[in-house]
C-alpha positions in Angstrom: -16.9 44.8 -7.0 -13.5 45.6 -6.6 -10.3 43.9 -7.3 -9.4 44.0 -4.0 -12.8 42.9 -3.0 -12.9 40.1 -5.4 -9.6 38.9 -4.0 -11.1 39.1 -0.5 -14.1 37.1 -1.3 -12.2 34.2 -3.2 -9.6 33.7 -0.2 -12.6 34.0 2.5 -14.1 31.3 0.4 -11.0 29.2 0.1 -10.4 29.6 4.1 -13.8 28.2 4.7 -13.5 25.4 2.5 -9.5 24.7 4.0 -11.8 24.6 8.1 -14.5 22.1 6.4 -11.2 19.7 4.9 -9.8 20.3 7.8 -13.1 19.1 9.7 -13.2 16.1 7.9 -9.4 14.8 8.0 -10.5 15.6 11.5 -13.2 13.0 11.0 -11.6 10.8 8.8 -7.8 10.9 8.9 -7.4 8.3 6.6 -9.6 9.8 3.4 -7.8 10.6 0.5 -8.3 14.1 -1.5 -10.4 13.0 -4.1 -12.7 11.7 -1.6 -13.1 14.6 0.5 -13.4 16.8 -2.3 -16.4 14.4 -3.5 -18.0 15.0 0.0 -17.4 18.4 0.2 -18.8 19.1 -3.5 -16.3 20.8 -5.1 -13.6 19.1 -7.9 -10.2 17.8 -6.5 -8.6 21.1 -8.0 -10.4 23.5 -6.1 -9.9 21.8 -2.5 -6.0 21.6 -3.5 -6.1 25.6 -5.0 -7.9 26.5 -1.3 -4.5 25.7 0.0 -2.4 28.1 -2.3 -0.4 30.4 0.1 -0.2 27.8 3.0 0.9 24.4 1.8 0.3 25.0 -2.1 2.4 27.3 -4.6 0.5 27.8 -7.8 3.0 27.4 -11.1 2.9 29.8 -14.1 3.2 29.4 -17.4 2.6 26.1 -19.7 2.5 22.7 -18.5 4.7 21.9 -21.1 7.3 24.0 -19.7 7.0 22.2 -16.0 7.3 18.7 -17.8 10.0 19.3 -19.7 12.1 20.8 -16.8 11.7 17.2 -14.9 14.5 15.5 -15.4 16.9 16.6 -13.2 14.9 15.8 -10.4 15.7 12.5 -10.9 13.6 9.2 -9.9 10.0 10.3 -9.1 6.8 8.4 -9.1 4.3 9.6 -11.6 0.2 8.8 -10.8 -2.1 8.8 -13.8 -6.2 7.9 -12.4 -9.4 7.5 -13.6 -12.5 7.3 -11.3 -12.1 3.3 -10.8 -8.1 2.9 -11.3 -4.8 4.1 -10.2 -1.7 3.8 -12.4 1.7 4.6 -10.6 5.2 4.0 -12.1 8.8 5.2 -10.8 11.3 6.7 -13.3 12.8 9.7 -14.7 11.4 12.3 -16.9 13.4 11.8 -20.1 13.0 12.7 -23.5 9.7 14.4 -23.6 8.5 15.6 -26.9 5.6 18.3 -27.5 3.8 19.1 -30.5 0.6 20.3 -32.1 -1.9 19.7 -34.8 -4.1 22.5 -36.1 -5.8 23.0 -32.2 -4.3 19.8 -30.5 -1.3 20.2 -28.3 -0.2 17.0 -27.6 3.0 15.5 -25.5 4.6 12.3 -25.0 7.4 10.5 -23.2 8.5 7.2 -24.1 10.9 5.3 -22.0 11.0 2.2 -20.0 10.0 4.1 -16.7 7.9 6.9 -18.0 5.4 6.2 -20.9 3.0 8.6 -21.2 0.4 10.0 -24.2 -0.5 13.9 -23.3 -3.4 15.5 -24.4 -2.2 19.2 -23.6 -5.5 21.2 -24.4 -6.8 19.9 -21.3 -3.6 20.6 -18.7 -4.9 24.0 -17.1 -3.3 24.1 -13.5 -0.5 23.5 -12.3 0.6 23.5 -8.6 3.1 22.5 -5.9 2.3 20.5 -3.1 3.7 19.3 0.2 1.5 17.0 2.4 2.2 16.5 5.7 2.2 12.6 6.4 2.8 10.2 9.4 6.5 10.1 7.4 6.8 13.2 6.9 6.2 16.0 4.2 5.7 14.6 1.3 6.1 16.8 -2.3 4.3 16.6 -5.6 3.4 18.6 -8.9 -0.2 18.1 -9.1 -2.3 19.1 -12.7 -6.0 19.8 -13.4 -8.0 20.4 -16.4 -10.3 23.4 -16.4 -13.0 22.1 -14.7 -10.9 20.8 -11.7 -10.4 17.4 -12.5 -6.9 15.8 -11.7 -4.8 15.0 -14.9 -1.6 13.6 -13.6 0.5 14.3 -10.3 4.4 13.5 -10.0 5.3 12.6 -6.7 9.1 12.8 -5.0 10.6 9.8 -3.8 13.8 9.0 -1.9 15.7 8.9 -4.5 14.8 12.2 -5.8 16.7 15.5 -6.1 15.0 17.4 -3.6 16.8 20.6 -4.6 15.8 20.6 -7.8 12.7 20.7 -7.2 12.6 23.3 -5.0 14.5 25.4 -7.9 11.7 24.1 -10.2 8.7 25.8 -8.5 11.0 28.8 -7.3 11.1 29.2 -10.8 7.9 28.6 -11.7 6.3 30.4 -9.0 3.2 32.5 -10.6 2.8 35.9 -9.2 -0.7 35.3 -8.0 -0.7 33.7 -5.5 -4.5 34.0 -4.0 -6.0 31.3 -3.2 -8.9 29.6 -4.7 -9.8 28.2 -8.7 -12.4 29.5 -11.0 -13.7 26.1 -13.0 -15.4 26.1 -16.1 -17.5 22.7 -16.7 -17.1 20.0 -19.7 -20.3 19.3 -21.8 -21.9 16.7 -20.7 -20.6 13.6 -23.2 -23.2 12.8 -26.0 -24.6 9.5 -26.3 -24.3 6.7 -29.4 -26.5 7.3 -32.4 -29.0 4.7 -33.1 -27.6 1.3 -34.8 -29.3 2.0 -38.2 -27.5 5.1 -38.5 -24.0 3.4 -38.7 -22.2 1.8 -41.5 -21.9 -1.2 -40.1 -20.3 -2.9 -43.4 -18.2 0.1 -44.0 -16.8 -0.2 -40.1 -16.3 -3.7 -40.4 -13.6 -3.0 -43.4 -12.3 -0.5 -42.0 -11.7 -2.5 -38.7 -10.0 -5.4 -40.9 -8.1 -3.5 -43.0 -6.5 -1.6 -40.0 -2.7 -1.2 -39.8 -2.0 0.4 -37.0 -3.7 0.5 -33.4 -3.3 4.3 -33.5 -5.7 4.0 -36.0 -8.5 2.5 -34.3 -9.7 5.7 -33.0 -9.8 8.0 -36.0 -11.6 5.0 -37.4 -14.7 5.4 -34.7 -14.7 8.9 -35.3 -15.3 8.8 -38.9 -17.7 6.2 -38.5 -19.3 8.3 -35.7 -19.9 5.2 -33.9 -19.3 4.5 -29.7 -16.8 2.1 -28.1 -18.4 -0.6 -27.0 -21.1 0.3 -29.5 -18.8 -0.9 -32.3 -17.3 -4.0 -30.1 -21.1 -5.2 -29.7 -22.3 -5.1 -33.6 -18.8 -5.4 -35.5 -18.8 -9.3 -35.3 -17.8 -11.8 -32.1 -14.3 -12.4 -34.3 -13.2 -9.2 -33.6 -14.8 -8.0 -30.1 -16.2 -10.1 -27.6 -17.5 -9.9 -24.3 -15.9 -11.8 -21.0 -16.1 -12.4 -17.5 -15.5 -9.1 -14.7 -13.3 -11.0 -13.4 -11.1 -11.3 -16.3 -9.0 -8.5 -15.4 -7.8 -10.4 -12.5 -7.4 -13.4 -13.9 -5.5 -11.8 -17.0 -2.8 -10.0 -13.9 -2.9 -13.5 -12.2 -2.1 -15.8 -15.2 0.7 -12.7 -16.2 2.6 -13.3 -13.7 2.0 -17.1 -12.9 3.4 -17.8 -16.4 6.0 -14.5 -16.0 4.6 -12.7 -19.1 5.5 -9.3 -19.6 2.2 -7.1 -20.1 1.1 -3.6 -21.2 -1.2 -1.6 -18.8 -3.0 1.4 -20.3 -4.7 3.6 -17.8 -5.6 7.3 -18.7 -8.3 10.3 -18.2 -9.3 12.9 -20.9 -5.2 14.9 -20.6 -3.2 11.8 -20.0 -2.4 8.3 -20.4 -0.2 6.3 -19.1 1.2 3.4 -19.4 3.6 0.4 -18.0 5.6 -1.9 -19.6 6.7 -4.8 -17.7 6.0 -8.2 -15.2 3.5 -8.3 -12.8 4.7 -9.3 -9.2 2.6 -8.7 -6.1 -0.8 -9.1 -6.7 -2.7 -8.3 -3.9 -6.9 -8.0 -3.1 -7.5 -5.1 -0.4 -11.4 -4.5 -0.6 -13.0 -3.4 -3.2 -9.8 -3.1 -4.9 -6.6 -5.5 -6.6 -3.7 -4.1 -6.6 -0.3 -5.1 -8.3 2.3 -3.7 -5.7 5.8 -4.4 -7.5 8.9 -2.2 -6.8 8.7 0.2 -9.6 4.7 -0.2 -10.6 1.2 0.0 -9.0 -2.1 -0.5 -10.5 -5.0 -0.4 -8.0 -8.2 -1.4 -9.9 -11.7 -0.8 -8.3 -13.0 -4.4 -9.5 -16.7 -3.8 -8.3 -16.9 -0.6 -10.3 -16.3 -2.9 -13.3 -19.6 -3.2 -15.5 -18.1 -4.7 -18.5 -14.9 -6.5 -20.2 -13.8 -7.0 -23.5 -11.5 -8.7 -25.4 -10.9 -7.2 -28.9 -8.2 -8.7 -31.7 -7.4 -5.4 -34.0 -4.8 -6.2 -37.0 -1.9 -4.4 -37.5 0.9 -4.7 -39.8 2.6 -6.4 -37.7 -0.1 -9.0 -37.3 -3.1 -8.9 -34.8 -2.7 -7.3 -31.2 -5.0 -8.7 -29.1 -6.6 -6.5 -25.9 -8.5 -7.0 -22.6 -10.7 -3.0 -22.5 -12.6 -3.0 -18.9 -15.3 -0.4 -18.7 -17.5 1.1 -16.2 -21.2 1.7 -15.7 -21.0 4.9 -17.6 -19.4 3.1 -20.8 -15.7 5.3 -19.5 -12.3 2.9 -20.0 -11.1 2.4 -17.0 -8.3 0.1 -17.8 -6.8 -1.8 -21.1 -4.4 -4.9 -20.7 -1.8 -6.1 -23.8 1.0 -8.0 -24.1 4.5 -6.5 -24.2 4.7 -5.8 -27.6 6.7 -2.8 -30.0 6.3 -1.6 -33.8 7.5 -4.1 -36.0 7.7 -7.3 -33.5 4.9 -9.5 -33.3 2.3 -9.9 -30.3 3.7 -12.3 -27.7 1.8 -15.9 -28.2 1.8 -16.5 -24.5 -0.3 -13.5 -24.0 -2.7 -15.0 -26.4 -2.8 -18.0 -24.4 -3.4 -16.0 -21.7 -6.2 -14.1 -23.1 -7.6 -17.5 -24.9 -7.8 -18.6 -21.3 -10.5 -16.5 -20.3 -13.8 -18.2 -21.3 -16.1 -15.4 -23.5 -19.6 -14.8 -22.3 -22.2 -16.5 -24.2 -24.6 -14.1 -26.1 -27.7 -14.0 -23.7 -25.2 -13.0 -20.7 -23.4 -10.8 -23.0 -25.7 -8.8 -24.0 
């Protein structure tokens, strides 16, 4: 086959798939893009890449380079999701840092808008998007890992420089501009190895002796030990088992007793994170939502199989953490108190947390 007949395939097959989107918004005006993409069995990337050369521009080069041209576009709204959670926080784009280790690219951004832990191995798309809504177009920088999956998107608002966004893709604009994305799968994830094959009394030291919550993971890896696999055999003093509902009760008690909270919420290339009150708490569904000013979280609480709360020390003393999981043993979402390196963990947060009766062993396990 032919270049030119390859490119003629891939856009006849992107055209097809825009008419069946198209079909359904048809259908079902209201359903959102990971949605449709779910009912029309292809990733979220691929639906969006259909649209390059109508309502998409694909971006060249490195993510890195696109994230570290943000901030003179000013106030946007950054979206970090998960399956069962949506994270969105207003800022700026300041101050991002990039770096690697032996193959790991990572990035980061750390201010009191836009907090963010980047895992750049997995950013492999980039595009430009405008979305036609019942307000208007809307515009965004939307990212996908190779196999399609949406990493992090970074959405204008009316406070943001308009302009220099447009400069942004002009610049960025790749060449190829044929729609359509090639995806290339993820290994399926492999499962825990049987208890008896852990160091159990070696984890448990290594847990107590920690100094640093950055450490916690390195730790499971060289124990070669799971999650919640380690929270259910390292000892009910360290990791303990609570209520579904304790994620809302956590939000609720936050901002009855105006306590200033961490939310964690990431996917395998990003996490992100606010810092802050909670306001507006508010059920919709299947779904609770904080809906403050700067921040929203919408948390799918019926896709919620399991909650923990787990104390990790730290030389700063212990940090104490709500860790909400789904059926599939994924984070979905991880609650803390406000808290920075070298000042202690809030006490009120612990009350909070304290609060929220643990599940007794027969329930729990």
């Amino acid at each position: 086959m032919t270049d030119t007949e390859t490119v003629a395939k891939k856009t006849d097959a992107a055209r097809a798939l825009r008419e069946a989107y198209a079909a359904l918004k048809a259908e079902k005006p209201e359903m959102r893009v990971r949605d449709a993409a779910r009912d029309l069995s292809v990733s979220e990337g691929e639906l969006v890449a259909a649209a390059v050369g109508d309502s998409v521009v694909r971006l060249a080069g490195e993510a890195e380079a696109v994230l570290g041209a943000l901030e003179p576009l000013g106030e946007v709204m950054a979206l970090t999701r998960n399956e069962n959670c949506v994270h969105e926080r207003k800022g700026v784009y300041m101050g991002g840092q990039f770096s690697r280790h032996g193959a790991m690219a990572m990035g980061l951004f750390v201010n009191p808008d836009i907090d963010l832990r980047l895992f750049m191995n997995h950013w492999a798309h980039c595009f430009a998007v405008t979305e036609e809504t019942r307000i208007g177009p809307r515009k965004s920088l939307q990212f996908f890992d190779k196999a399609g999956g949406a990493i992090h998107k970074i959405y204008l608002t009316d406070k943001s420089e308009t302009a220099a966004y447009d400069a942004l893709v002009a610049e960025r604009r790749d060449a190829d501009q044929t729609p359509g994305m090639a995806v290339v799968a993820y290994d399926p994830p492999q499962g825990d190895r049987p208890d008896s094959d852990i160091d159990w009394d070696g984890l448990r030291s290594a847990w107590e002796n920690l100094q640093d919550t950055h450490d916690f993971f390195p730790m499971l890896r060289k124990y070669k030990v799971g999650r919640e696999q380690c929270f259910r055999k390292v000892g009910a003093d360290l990791a303990y088992r609570v209520g579904n509902d304790a994620a809302r009760r956590v939000l609720d008690m936050a901002r009855d007793e105006d306590c200033e909270i961490m939310v964690f919420v990431g996917n395998r290339g990003c996490i992100q994170i606010h810092t802050g009150p909670v306001r507006k708490l508010v059920e919709h569904g299947p779904w609770y939502n904080v809906l403050d000013p700067k921040f929203n979280l919408h948390l799918r609480e019926d896709r919620i199989a399991r909650t923990w709360v787990t104390r990790k020390p730290t030389s700063d003393g212990v940090v104490t953490a709500l860790e909400v999981f789904d059926d599939e043993g994924e984070l979905i979402a991880t609650f803390f108190g406000k808290r920075k390196p070298g000042i202690p963990e809030l006490d009120l947060w612990r009350k909070i947390v304290s609060a929220v009766p643990a599940m007794e062993a027969a329930h729990a396990a």
